[in-house]
C-alpha positions in Angstrom: 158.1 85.6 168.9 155.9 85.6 171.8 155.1 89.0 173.6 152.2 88.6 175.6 150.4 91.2 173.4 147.0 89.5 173.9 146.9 89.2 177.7 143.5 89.1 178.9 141.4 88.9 175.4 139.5 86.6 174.4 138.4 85.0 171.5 135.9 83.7 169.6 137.9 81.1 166.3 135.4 80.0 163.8 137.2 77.1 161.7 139.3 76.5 165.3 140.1 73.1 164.6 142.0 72.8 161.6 143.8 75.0 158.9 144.4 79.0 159.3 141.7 78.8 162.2 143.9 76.2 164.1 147.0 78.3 163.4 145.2 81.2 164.6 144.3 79.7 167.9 147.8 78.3 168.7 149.2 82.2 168.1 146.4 83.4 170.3 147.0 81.1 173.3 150.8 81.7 172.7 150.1 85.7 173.6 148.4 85.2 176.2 144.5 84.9 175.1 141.8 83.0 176.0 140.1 81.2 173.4 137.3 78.8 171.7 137.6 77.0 169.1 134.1 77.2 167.4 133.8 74.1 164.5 131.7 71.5 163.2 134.6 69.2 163.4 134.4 68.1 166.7 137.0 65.8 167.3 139.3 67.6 165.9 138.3 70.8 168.0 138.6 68.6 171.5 142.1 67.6 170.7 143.4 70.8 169.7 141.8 72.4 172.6 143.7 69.4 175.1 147.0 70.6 173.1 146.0 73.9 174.2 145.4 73.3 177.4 143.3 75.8 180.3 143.3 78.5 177.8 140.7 77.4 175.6 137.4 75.6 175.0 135.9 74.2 171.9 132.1 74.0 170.9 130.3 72.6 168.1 129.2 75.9 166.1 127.3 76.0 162.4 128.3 79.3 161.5 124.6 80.0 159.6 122.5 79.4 163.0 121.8 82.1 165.5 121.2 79.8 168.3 124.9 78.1 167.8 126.5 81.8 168.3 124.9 82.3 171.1 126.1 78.9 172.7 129.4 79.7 171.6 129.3 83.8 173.4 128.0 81.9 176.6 130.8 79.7 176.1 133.6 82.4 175.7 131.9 84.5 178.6 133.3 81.2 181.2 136.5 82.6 179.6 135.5 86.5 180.6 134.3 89.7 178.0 134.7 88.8 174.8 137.5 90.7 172.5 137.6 89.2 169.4 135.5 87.2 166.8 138.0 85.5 164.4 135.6 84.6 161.0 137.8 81.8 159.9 135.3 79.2 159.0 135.0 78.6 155.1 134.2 76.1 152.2 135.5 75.9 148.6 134.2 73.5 145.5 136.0 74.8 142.6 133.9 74.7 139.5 133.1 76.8 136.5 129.6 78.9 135.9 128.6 76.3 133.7 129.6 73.4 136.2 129.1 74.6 139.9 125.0 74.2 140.5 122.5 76.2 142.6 122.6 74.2 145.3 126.6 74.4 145.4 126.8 77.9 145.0 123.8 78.8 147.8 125.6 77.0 150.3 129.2 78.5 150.1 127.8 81.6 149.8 125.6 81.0 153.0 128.9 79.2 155.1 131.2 82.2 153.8 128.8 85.3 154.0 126.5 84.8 155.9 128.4 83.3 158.7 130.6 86.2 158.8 127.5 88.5 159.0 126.4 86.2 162.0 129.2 86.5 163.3 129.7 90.1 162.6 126.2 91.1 163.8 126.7 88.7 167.0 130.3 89.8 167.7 129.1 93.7 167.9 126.5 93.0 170.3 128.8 91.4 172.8 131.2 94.0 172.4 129.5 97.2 172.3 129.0 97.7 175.7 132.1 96.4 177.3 135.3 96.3 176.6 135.1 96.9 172.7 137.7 94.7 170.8 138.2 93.4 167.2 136.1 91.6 164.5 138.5 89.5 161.9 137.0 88.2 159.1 139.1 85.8 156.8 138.3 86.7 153.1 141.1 85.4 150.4 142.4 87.1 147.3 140.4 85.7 145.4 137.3 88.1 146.5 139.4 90.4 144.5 141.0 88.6 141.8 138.9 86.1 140.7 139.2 82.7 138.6 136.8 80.9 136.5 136.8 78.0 138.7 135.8 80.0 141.4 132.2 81.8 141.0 131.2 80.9 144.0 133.9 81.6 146.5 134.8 84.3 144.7 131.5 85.6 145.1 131.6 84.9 149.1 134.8 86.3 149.5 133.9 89.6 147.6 131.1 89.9 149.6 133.1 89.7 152.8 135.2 92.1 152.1 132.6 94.6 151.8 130.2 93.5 154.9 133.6 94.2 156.9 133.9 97.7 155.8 130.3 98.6 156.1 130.4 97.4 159.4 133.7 98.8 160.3 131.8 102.3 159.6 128.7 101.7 161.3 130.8 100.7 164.8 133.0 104.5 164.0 129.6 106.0 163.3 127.7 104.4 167.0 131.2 105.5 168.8 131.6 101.5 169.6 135.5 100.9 170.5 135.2 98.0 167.8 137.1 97.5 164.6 136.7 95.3 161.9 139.3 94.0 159.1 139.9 91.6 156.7 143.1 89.5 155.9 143.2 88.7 152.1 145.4 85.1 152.1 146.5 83.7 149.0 147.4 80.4 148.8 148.0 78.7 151.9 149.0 74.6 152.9 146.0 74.1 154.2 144.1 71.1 154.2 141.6 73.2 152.0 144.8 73.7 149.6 145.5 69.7 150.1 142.0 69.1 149.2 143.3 70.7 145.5 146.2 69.5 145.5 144.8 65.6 145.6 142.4 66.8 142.9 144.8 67.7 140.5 146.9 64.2 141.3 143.6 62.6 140.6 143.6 64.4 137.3 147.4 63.4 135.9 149.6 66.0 137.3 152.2 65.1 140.2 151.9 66.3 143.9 154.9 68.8 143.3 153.8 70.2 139.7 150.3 70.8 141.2 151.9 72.9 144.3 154.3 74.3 141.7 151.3 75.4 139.9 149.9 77.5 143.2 153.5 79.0 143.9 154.2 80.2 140.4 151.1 82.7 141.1 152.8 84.2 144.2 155.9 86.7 143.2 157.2 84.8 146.6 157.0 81.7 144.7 156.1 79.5 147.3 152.9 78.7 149.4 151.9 80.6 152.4 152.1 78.6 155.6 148.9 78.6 158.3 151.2 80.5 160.6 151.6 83.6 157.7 147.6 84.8 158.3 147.6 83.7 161.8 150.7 86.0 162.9 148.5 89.1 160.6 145.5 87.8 162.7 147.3 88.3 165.8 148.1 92.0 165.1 144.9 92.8 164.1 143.3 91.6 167.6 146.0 93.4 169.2 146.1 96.8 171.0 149.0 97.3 168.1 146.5 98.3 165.4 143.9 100.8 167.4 143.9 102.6 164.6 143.2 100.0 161.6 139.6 99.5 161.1 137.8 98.9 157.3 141.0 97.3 156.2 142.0 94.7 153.6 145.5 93.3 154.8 146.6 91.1 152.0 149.0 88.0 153.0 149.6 86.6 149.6 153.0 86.6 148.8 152.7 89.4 146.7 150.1 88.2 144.2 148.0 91.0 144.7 150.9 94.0 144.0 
């Protein structure tokens, strides 16, 4: 359902050109924002922002350098004030404690975290002294339920979940009209979820018993679809939750009940 509930925002989309990121953007556009599409996969970034048309611009953004966010709030500002910082970009390489190495672990850790504090700490200084808006940052359930494949992420995600309410107080404490959540997905078709799913073929089970494998987690007993976060996403950035800051919103299918 379109409503035009995000007239006149606009919007910052780490991860823009592909999986809950992409979905996002396509919702955002849909209600009326402007947006960019901030991602290391360029092509993939242009073409989604010709499907989008006027309403959005893409840039090349690593989420771990300074000077990239500040190319991509430049960018935004051809757009007008910015309103929202969607924290969508992540990584993921399962492997246990005794498998994952240093060098694995330090950079998901610096891609999921500290990106989001980036983004975070650049995302409150464009916002403070204009027209406020929202900070989104994409977490996963598995920064509160973990699995021993996932130290790492887990880690990350955990980690996320707590930068967002710490900075969620500190923007209540300065009196900035900014509020920051988190969306906890579970499992989600993504190609991040494909990326498993070819994995586990490679390892002897079929296509379906691996997806079966992901639903049986979910009470709902299916995957989540991109479009699940990105509609909780949208309600988040809009006017309709002025008073929902520090929050974990959990889109999981039930998996965290």
């Amino acid at each position: 359902m379109q409503s035009g509930q995000l007239a006149g925002k606009t919007a910052i989309i780490t991860g823009g050109a592909s999986g809950i990121g992409a979905a996002t953007a396509k919702r955002f556009v849909e209600e009326g924002a402007s947006v960019v599409l901030a991602d290391i996969q360029a092509e993939k970034a242009e073409a989604l922002s010709r499907d989008l048309g006027a309403s959005a611009k893409w840039i090349g953004l690593d989420v771990t350098d300074p000077d990239d966010w500040a190319a991509a709030i430049d960018k935004a500002l051809e757009f007008g004030p910015v309103t929202t910082i969607v924290n969508s970009a992540g990584i993921s390489v399962p492997g246990s404690i005794e498998e994952i190495d240093l060098a694995t672990f330090k950079a998901t850790i610096s891609v999921n975290l500290e990106g989001v504090f980036l983004g975070c700490k650049i995302g409150v200084a464009a916002m403070r002294d204009g027209k406020g808006g929202s900070i989104i940052n994409v977490a996963s359930t598995l920064g509160v339920k973990s699995g021993a494949l996932f130290p790492a992420y887990s880690a990350s995600k955990g980690g996320v979940r707590l930068l967002t309410r710490s900075v969620a107080l500190h923007c209540t404490e300065q009196k900035y009209d900014i509020r920051v959540n988190t969306i906890l997905p579970g499992a989600i078709h993504t190609e991040m979820v494909d990326a498993y799913i070819a994995a586990g073929e490679q390892s002897g089970q079929t296509r379906d018993q691996v997806i079966d494998g992901f639903a049986s987690v979910h009470p709902m007993k299916r995957l989540g679809r991109p479009e699940e976060p990105a509609n909780a996403i949208v309600f988040l950035a809009s006017d309709n939750s002025s008073f929902t800051t520090g929050a974990d919103i959990p889109i999981d299918g039930g998996y965290l009940a």
